[in-house]
C-alpha positions as CSV (number, residue, x, y, z in Angstrom):
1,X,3.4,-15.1,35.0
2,X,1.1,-15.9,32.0
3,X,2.9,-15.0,28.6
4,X,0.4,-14.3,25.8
5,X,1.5,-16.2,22.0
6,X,2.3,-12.5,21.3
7,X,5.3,-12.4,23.9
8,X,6.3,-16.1,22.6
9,X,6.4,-15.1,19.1
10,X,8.4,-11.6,19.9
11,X,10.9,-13.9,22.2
12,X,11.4,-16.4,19.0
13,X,11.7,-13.6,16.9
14,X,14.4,-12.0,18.8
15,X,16.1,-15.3,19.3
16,X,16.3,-15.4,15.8
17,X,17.7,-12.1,15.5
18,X,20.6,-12.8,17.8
19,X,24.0,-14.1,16.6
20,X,24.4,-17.9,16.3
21,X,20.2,-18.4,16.5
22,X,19.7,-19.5,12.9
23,X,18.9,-15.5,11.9
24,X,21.2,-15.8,8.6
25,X,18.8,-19.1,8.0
26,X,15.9,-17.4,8.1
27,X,16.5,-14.3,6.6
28,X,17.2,-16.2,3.7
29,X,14.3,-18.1,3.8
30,X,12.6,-15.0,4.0
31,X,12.9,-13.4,0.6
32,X,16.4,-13.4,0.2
33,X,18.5,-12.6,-3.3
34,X,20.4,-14.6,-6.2
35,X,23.7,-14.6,-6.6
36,X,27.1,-16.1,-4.8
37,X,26.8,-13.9,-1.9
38,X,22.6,-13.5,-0.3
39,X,21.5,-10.5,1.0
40,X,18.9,-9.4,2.5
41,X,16.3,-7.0,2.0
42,X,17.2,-7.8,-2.1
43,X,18.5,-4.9,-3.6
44,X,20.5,-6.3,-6.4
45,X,19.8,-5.1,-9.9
46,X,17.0,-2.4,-8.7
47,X,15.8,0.8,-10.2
48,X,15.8,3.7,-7.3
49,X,14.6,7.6,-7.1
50,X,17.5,9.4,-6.0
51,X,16.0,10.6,-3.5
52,X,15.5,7.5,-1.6
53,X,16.9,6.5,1.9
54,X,19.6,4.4,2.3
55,X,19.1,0.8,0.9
56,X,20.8,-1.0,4.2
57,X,21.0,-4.7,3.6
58,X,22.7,-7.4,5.5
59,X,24.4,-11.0,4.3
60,X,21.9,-13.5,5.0
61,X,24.0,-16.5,4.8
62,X,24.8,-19.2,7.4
63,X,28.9,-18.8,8.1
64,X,29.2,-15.5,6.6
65,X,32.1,-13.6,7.7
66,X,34.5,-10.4,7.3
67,X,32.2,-9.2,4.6
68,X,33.7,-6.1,2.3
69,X,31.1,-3.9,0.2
70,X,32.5,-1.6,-2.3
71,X,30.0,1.1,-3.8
72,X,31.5,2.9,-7.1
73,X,29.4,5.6,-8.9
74,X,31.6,7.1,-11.6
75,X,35.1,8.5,-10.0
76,X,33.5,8.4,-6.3
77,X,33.8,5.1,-4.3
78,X,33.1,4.0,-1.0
79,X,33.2,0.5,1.2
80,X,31.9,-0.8,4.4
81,X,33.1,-3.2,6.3
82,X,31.0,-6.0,8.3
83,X,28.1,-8.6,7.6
84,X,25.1,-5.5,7.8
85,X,25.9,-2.9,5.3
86,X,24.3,0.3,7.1
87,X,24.8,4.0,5.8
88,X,24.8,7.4,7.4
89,X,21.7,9.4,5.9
90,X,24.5,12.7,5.0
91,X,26.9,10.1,3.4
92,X,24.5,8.0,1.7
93,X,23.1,11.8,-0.1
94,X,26.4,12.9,-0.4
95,X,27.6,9.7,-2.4
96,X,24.0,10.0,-4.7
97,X,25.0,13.4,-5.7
98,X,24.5,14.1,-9.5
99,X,23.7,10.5,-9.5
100,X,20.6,10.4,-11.4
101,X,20.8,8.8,-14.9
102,X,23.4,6.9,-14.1
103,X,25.1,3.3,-12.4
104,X,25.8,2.3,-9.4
105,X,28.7,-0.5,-9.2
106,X,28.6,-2.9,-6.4
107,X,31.3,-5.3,-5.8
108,X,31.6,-7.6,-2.7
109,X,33.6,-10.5,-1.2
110,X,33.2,-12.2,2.3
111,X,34.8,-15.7,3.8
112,X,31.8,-18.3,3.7
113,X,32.3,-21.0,6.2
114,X,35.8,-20.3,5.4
115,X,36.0,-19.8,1.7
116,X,36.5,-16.9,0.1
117,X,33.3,-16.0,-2.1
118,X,33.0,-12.9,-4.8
119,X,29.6,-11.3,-6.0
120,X,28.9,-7.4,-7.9
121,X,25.4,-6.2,-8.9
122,X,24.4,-2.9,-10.0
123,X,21.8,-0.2,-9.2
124,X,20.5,2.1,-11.6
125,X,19.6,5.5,-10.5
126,X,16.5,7.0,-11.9
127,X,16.1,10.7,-12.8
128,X,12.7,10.5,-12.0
129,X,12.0,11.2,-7.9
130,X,9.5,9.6,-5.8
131,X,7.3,11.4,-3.3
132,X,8.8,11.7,-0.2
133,X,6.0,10.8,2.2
134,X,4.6,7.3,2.7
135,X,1.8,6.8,5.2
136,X,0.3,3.2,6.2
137,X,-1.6,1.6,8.8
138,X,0.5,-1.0,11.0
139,X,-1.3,-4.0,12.2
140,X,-1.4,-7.6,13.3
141,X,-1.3,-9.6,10.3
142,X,-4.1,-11.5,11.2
143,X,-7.7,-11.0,12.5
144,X,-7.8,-10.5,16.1
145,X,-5.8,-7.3,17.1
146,X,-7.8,-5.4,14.5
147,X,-7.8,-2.2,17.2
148,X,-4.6,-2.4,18.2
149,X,-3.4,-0.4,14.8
150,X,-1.9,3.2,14.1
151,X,-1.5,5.7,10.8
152,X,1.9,6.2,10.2
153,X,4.2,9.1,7.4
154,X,7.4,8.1,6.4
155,X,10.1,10.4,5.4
156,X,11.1,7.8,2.5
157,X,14.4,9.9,1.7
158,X,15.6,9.5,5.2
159,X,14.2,7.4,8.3
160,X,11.8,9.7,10.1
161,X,8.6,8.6,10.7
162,X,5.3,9.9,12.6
163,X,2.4,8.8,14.0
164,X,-0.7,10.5,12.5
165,X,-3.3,8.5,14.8
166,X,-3.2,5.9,16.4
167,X,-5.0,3.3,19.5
168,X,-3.6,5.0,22.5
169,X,-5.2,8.7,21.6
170,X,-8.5,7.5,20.1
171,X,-9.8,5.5,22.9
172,X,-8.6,2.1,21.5
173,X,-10.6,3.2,18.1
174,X,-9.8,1.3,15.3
175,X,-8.6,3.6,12.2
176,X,-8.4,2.7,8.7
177,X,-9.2,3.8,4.9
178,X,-6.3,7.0,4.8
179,X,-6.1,8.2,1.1
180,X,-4.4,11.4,-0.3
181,X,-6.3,13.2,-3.6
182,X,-4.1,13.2,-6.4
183,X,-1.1,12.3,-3.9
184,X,-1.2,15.5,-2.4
185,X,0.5,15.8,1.0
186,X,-2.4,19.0,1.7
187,X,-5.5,16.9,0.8
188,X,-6.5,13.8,2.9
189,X,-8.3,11.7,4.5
190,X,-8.6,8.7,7.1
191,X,-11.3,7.3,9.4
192,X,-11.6,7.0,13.1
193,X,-14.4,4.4,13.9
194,X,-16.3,4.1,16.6
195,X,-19.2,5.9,18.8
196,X,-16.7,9.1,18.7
197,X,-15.0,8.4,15.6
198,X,-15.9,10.0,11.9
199,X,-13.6,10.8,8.5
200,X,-10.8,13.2,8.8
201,X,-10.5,15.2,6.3
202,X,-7.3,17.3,5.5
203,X,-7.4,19.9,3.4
204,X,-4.7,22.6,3.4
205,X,-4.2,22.1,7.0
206,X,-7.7,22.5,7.5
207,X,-9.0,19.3,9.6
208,X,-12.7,18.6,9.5
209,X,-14.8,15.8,11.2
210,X,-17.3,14.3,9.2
211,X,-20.5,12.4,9.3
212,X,-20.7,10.4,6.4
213,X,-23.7,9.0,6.9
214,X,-27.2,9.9,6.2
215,X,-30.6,7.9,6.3
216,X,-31.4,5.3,3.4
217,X,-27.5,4.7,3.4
218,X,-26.6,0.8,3.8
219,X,-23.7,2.0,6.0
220,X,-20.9,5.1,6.9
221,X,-19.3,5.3,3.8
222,X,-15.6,2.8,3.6
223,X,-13.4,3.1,0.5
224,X,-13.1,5.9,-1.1
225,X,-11.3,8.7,-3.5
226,X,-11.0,12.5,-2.8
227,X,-12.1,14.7,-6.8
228,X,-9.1,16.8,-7.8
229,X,-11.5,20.1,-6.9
230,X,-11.9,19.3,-3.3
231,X,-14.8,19.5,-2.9
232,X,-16.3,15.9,-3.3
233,X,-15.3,12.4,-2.1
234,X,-16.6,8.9,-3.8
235,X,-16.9,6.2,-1.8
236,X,-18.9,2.7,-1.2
237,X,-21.3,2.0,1.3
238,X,-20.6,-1.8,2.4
239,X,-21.9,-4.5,5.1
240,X,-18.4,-6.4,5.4
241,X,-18.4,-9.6,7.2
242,X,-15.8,-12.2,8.1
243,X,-15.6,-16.0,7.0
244,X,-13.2,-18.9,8.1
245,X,-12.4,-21.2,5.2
246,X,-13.0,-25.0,5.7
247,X,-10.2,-25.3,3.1
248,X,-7.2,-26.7,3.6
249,X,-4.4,-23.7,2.9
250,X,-7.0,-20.9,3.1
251,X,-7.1,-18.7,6.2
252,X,-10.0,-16.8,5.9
253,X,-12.5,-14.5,3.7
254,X,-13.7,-11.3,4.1
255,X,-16.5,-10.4,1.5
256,X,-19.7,-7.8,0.9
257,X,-22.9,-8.8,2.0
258,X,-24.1,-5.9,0.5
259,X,-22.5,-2.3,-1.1
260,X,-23.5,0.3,-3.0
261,X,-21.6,3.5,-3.9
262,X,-22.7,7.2,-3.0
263,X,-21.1,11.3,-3.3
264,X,-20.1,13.4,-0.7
265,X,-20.3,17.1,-1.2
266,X,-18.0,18.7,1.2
267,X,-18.5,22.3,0.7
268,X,-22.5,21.4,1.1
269,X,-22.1,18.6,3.8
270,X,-24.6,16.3,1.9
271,X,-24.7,12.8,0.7
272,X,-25.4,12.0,-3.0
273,X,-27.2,8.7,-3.3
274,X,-27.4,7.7,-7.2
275,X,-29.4,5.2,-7.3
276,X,-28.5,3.3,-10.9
277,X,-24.7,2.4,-9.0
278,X,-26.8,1.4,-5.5
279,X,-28.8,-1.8,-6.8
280,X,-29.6,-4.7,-5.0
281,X,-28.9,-6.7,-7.6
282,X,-25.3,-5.5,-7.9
283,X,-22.6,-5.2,-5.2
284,X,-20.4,-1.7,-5.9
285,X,-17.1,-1.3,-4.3
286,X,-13.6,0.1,-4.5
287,X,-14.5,4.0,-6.4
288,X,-12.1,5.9,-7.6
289,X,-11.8,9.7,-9.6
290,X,-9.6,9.7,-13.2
291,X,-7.2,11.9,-13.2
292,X,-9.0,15.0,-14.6
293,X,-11.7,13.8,-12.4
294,X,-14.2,13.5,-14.7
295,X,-14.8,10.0,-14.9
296,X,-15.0,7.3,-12.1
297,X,-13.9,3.7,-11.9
298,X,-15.2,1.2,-9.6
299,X,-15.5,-3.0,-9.5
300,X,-18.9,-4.3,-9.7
301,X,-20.5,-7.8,-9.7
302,X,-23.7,-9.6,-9.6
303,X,-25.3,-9.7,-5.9
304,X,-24.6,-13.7,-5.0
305,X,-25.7,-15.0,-2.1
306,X,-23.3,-14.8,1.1
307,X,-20.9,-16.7,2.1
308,X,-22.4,-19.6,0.6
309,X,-21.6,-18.5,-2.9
310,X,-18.7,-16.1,-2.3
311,X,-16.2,-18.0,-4.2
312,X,-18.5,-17.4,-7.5
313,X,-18.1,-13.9,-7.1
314,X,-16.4,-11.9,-9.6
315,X,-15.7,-8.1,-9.4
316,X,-15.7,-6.1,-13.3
317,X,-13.8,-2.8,-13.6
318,X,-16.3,-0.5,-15.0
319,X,-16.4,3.5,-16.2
320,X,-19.0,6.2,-15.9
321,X,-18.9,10.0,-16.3
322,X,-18.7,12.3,-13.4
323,X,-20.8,15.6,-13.4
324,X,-18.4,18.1,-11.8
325,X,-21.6,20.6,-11.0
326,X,-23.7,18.4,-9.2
327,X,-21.5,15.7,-8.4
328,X,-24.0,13.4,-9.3
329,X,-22.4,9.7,-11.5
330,X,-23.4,9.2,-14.7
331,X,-26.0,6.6,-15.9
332,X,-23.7,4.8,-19.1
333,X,-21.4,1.9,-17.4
334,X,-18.6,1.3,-19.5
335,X,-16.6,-1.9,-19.1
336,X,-13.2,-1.5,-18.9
337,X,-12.2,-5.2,-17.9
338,X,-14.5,-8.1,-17.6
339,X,-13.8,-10.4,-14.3
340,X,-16.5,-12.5,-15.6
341,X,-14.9,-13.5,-18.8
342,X,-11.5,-13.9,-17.5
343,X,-13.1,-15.5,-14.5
344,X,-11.3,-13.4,-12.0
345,X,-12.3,-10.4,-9.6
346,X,-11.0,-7.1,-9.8
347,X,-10.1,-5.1,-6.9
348,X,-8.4,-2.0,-5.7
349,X,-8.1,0.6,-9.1
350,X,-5.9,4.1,-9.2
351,X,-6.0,6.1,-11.9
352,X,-2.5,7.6,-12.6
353,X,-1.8,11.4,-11.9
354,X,-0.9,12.3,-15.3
355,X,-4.6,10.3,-16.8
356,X,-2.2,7.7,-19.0
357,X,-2.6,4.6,-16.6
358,X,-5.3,2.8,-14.3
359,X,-3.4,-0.2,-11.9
360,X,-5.5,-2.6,-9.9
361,X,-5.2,-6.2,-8.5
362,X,-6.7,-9.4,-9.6
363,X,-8.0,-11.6,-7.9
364,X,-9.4,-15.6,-8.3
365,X,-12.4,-14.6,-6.7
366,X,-14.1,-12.0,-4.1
367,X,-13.1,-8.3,-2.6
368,X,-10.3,-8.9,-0.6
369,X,-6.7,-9.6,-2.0
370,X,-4.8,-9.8,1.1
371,X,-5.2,-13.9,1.9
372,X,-5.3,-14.6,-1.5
373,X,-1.3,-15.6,-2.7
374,X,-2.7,-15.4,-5.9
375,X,-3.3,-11.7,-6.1
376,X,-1.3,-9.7,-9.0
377,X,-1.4,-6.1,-10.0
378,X,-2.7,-5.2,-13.4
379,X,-2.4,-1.9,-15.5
380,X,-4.5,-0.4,-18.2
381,X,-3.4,2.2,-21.1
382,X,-6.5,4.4,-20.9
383,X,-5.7,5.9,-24.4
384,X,-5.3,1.9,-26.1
385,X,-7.7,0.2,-23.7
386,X,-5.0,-2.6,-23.7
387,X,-4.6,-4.6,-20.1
388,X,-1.7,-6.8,-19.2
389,X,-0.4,-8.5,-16.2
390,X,2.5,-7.2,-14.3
391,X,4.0,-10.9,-14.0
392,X,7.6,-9.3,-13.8
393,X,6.2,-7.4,-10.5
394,X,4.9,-10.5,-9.2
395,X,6.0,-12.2,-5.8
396,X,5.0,-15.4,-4.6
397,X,2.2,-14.1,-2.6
398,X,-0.1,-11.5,-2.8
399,X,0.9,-8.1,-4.6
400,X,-2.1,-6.2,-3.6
401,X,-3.2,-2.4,-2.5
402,X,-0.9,0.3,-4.9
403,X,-0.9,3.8,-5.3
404,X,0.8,6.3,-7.5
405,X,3.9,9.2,-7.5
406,X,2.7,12.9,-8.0
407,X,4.6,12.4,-11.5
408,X,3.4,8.7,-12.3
409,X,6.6,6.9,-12.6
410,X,6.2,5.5,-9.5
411,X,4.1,3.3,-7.9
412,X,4.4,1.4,-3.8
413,X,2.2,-2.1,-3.7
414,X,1.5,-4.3,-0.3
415,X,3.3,-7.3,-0.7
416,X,3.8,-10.5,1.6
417,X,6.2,-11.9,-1.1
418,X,8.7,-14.4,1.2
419,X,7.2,-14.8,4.4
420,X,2.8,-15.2,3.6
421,X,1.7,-13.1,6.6
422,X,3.4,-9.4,7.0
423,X,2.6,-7.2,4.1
424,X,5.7,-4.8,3.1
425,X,5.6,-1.8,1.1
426,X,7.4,-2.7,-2.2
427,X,8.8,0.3,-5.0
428,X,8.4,0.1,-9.0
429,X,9.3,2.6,-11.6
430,X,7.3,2.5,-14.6
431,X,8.8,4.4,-17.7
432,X,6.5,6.3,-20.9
433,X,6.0,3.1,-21.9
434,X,4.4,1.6,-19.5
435,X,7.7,-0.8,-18.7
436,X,8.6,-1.8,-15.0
437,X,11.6,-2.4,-13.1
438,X,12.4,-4.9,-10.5
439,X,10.6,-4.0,-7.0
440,X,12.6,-3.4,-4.1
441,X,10.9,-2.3,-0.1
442,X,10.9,0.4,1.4
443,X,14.7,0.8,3.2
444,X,15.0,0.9,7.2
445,X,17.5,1.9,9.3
446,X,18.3,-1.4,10.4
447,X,19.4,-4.4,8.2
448,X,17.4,-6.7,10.3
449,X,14.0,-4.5,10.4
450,X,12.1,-6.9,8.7
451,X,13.2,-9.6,10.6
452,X,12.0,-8.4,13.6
453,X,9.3,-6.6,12.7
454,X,5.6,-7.7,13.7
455,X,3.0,-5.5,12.4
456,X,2.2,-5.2,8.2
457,X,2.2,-2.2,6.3
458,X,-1.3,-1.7,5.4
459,X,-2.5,0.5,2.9
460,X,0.4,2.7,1.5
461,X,0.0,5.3,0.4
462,X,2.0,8.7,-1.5
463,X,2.1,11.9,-0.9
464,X,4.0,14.9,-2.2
465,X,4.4,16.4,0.4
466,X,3.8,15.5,4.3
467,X,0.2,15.9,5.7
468,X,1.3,17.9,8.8
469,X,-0.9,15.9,11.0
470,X,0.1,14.4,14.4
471,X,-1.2,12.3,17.1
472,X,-2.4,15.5,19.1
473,X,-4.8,16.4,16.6
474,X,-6.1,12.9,16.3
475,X,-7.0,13.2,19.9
476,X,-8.4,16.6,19.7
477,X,-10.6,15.2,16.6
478,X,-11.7,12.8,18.8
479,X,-12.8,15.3,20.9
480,X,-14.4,17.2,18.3
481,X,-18.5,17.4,17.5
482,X,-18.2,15.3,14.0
483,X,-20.2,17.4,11.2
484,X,-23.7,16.1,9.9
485,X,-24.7,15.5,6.8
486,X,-27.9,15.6,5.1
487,X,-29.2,13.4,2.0
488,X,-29.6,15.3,-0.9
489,X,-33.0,15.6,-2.5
């Protein structure tokens, strides 16, 4: 029988995953933690929600042995026994109870190739929660199983998770783009491409099928924003194509041969087309609403030819005003950070729920972060105008797609930090003053999840509350006449 580089990956993997195959080894090489003793996922000296699921790690040292964890949180204490340190959901919330605000002490010692080896860390407990529902798109890291993908929601204070859409229902449809208005489980929306796909839209449990299309458009619209009313979407219009790099190191590009941006009016089922933000001279990506929704960012640079000159390209984050009547973007483009004069590209910006903070990514060069190792989140005070770097937040390869809490002191990033090619969802805190805490991923049931894991989180994504949605009505949608919509005069 013929065995696909898929089966022999998943066969290696699993090797690896067994006792005595090198797994401590490569866990460690993976993205392992300081300290005497290594474990895996890294959860020493992290800031959590206390609401969060149980942060199951394992020792990812060669020779490790009877390993003893000891958790202390004020008069309460508990210890597990064994190399993968794995709660019960109903203990783990019992033990957090009337935790927040305070310290979690964690002591450990376990025989290393025979020699007894110590190690505590501690983990502070936030009082502020984080939405409990995460959804994200799983697929291949890499470019050829592009339809092979599905939408998933995580329960992130326990281990449930759901499939919203995915391959099997939509008639191997590709699906993409999901993004909740103002991170609100109720209001929602994600794509279904192909001949019977369109944009599902969720709002208060009310699914619509929508053609956002309409004629003098350069495509369906792609990235986008939902307005805090409901009743309009921004988005960018975009012919996105492919490149191989001839560079040593580099994988590949994927760039804008064109893109403009353009309004949908839901309640009207029509397609505003401004036309000072869809030049040909300028290429318009990436939209999004402020908080009030009266303003809207989005990255812009000058139209350069393709792919000849797509390493010159360099996306600015600029402002305009938002007409809440007519939905219609206005005409003064403010800069809010220059990717020209820092010589850099700007992709990816969220304004923050309660209007205080803008995060996006930055880039060397071009509109797509994900095979660029260099990629590192940025945020913006919107009152001061000042921008820094999140350098604390950085990993060693690319920090890229965020989004924000219902209550803004939290915010989940894509990172392949440790292995370069599977993108995890990674956790921050960010206090009133704009200061951050060490990331930590998203906790699994298993300790060795990530190990054997082979799809990336793509695209995550909060939400207060969960959407509701399910596979079935991802197939019915499919089913479903998609709605038309008309160009606005």
């Amino acid at each position: 029988m013929k065995r696909t580089l898929k089966q022999i990956w998943l066969a290696l993997v699993l090797c690896l995953a067994l006792p005595g195959c090198g797994n401590e080894i490569f866990q460690t090489a993976v993205d392992g933690s300081e300290g005497p003793l290594v474990i895996y996922p890294d959860y020493k000296e992290v800031t959590i929600p206390a609401n969060i699921a149980p942060l199951n790690f394992r020792y990812a040292m060669a020779g490790v042995r009877q390993a003893r964890t000891t958790f202390t949180l004020g008069d309460k204490s508990v210890t597990v026994k064994g190399v993968e340190v794995e709660w019960n959901v109903k203990k783990w919330k019992s033990f957090l109870t009337g935790a927040a605000g305070h310290t979690i002490g964690v002591s450990a010692e376990a025989l290393v190739n025979g020699e007894r080896v110590s190690d505590s860390w501690s983990v502070f407990v936030s009082e502020d929660e984080v939405d409990g529902w995460l959804t994200y798109r799983l697929i291949e890291p890499s470019y050829q199983m592009w339809n092979e993908v599905s939408i998933m929601e995580r329960c992130v204070e326990n281990f449930d998770e759901t499939v919203i859409c995915d391959y099997k229902h939509t008639d191997n449809a590709c699906m993409n783009c999901h993004v909740h208005g103002q991170s609100r489980g109720d209001y929602s929306l994600y794509y279904i491409r192909g001949p019977k796909g369109g944009a599902i839209l969720n709002r208060e449990g009310q699914l619509r099928k929508l053609t956002l299309n309409a004629p003098g458009m350069l495509s369906g619209t792609v990235y986008g924003d939902l307005h805090p009313s409901g009743r309009f979407g921004v988005f960018s219009t975009n012919i996105i194509l492919p490149s191989f790099h001839t560079e040593a190191g580099k994988r590949m590009e994927v760039y804008d041969s064109a893109s403009d941006l353009t309004v949908a009016d839901f309640e009207n089922n029509v397609m505003i087309n401004v036309p000072h933000v869809a030049r040909a001279d300028k290429f318009e990506t990436f939209p999004c609403f402020s908080a009030d929704g009266e303003s809207v960012f989005y990255c812009v640079a000058d139209s350069l030819p393709t792919p000849d000159r797509v390493m010159d390209i360099r996306y600015s984050l600029v402002r305009a005003a938002f007409d809440v009547q007519d939905g219609r973007i206005g005409e003064q483009i403010d800069t809010v950070w220059s990717g020209v004069e820092h010589n850099a590209s700007v992709c990816h910006p969220k304004a923050s729920p309660d209007g205080r903070w803008l995060m996006f990514s930055v880039s060397d060069y071009g509109t797509f972060p994900l095979f660029h190792p260099e990629t590192t989140l940025y945020l913006t005070n919107l009152a001061s105008g000042e921008t820094r770097a999140l350098d604390e937040v950085k990993g060693d390869k690319s920090d890229s797609y965020h989004s924000w809490s219902s209550n803004s002191r939290w915010f989940v990033f894509a990172s392949k930090r440790g292995d370069g090619s599977y993108g995890k969802p990674y956790f921050c805190h960010l206090d009133e003053d704009g200061r951050t805490t060490k990331p930590f991923v998203l906790p699994q049931k298993s300790s060795r999840f990530y190990i054997y894991n082979l799809k990336s989180f793509n695209i995550p994504d909060l939400g207060n509350a969960s959407t509701g949605m399910t596979v079935r009505d991802a197939a019915r949608m499919v089913k479903s006449a998609s709605e038309p919509f008309a160009q606005a005069e």
